[in-house]
BAMARDO-691492 format. One record per residue (C-alpha): residue number from 0; x, y, z. Coordinates in pm, whole numbers, plus 50000, padded with zeros to 5 digits. Each point is the difference from the previous one (the first is absolute). Last residue first. Example, Ala and Ser with C-alpha at 12.3 -4.5 7.8 and 13.67 -1.06 7.14 Angstrom:
REM BAMARDO-691492
+-----+-------+-------+-------+
|   n |    xx |    yy |    zz |
+-----+-------+-------+-------+
|   1 | 51367 | 49894 | 50714 |
|   0 | 49863 | 49656 | 50066 |
+-----+-------+-------+-------+
END
This chain:
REM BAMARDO-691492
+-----+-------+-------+-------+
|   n |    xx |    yy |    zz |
+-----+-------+-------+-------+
| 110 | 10996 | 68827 | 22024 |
| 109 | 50021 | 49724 | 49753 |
| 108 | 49709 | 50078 | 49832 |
| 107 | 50059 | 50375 | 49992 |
| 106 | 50384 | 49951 | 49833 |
| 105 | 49829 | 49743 | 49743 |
| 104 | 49733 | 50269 | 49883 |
| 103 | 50239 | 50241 | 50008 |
| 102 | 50213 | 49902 | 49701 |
| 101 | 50332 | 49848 | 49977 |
| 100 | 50077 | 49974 | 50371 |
|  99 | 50291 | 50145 | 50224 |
|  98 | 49997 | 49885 | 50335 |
|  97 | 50268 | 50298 | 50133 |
|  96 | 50350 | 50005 | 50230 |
|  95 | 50159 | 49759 | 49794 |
|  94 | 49920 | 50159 | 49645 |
|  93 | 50133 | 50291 | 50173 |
|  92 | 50333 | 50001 | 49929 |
|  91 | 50090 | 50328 | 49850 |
|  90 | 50057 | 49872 | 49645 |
|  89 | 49697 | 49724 | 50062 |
|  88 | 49750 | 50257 | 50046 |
|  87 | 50193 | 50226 | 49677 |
|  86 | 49949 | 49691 | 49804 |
|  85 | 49637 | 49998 | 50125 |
|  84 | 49889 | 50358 | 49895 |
|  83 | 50221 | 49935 | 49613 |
|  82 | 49741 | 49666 | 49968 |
|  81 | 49656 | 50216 | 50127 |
|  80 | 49946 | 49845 | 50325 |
|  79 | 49617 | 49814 | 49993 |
|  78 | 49951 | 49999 | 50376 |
|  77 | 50240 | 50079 | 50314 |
|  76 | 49820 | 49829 | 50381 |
|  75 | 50043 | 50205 | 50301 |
|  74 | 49951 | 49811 | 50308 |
|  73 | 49778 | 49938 | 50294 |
|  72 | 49909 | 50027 | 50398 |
|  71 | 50319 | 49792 | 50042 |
|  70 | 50055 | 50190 | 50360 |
|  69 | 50190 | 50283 | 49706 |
|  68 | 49965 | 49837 | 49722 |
|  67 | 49786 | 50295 | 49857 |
|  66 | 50268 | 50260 | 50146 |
|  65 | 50274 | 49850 | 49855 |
|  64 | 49830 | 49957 | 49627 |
|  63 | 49900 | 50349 | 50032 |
|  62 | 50365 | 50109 | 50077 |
|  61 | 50114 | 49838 | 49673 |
|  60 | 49711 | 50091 | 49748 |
|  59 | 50109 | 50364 | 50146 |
|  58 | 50411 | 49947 | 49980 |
|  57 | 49906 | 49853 | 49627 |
|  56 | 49850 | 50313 | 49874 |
|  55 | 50267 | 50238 | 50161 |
|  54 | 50242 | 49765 | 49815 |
|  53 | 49857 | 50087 | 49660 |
|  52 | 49708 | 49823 | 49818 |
|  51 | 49902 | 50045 | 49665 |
|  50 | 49733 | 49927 | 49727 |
|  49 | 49785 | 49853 | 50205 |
|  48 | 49636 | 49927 | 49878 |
|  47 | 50008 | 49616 | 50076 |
|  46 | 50140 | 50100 | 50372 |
|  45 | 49688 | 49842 | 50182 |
|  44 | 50084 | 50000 | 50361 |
|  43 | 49818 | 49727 | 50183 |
|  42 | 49956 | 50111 | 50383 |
|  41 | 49934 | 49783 | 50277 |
|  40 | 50001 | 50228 | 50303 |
|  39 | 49685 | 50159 | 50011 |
|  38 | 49936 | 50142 | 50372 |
|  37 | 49892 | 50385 | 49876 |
|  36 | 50319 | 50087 | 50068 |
|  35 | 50155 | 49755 | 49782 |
|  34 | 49814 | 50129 | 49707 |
|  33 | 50074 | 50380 | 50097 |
|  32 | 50350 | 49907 | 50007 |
|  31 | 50012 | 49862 | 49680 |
|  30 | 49877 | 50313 | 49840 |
|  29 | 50180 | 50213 | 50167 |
|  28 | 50295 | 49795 | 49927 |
|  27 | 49908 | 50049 | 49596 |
|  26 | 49942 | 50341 | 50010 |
|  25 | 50363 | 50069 | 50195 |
|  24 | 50177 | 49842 | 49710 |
|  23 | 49858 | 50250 | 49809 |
|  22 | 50283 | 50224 | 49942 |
|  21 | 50279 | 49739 | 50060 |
|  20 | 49844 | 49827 | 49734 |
|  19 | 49771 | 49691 | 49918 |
|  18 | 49891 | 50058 | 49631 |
|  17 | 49691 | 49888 | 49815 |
|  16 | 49726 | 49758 | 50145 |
|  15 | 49969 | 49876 | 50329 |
|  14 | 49680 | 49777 | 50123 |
|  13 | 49935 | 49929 | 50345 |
|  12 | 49764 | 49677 | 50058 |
|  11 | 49900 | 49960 | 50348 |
|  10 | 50037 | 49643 | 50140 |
|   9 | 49725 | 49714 | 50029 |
|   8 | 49672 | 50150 | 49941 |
|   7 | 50079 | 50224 | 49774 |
|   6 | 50059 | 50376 | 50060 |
|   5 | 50152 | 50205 | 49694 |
|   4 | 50242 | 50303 | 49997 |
|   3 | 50104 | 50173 | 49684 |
|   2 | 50360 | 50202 | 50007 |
|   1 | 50083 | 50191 | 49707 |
|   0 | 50351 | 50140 | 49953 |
+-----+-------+-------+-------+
END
């Protein structure tokens, strides 16, 4: 898993590319956390790149997504979902729980 993070000026940009395991789950919520520590809470996630996601991967998008709406200081906002990422989103539900947006450019304008 690859994990790129980019500051613009109206969210922070985090790009995922390959898998989403158990095993790196962790990487990814550091990641996060790091961004919500330093006071960004409007966070794009890019998941173009993903090839996979397992639950571990959807419990961190999920507690992000709490925490940044936490006091409605922001949101996490889904971009560009490969088709087999967002059947899996709307298996487990969580096309209700997410904004999901067909490219990132969209999800940052409407952040």
């Amino acid at each position: 898993m690859e994990i790129e993070v980019k500051q613009l000026k109206r969210a922070s940009l985090v790009k995922v590319s390959g898998r989403v395991d158990s095993s790196n789950a962790p990487d990814l919520e550091k990641a996060l956390k790091e961004l919500m520590e330093q006071g960004q809470f409007r966070i794009v996630v890019d998941m173009s790149g993903l090839n996979f996601i397992s639950s571990a991967g959807l419990r961190v998008l999920i507690s992000a997504a709490k925490t940044c709406r936490r006091w409605n200081r922001g949101d996490v906002y889904l971009a560009a979902l490969p088709q087999h990422i967002m059947e899996t989103f709307e298996l487990a539900g969580l096309t209700r729980v997410f904004k999901i947006f067909p490219d990132t450019v969209e999800a940052v304008g409407n952040l």
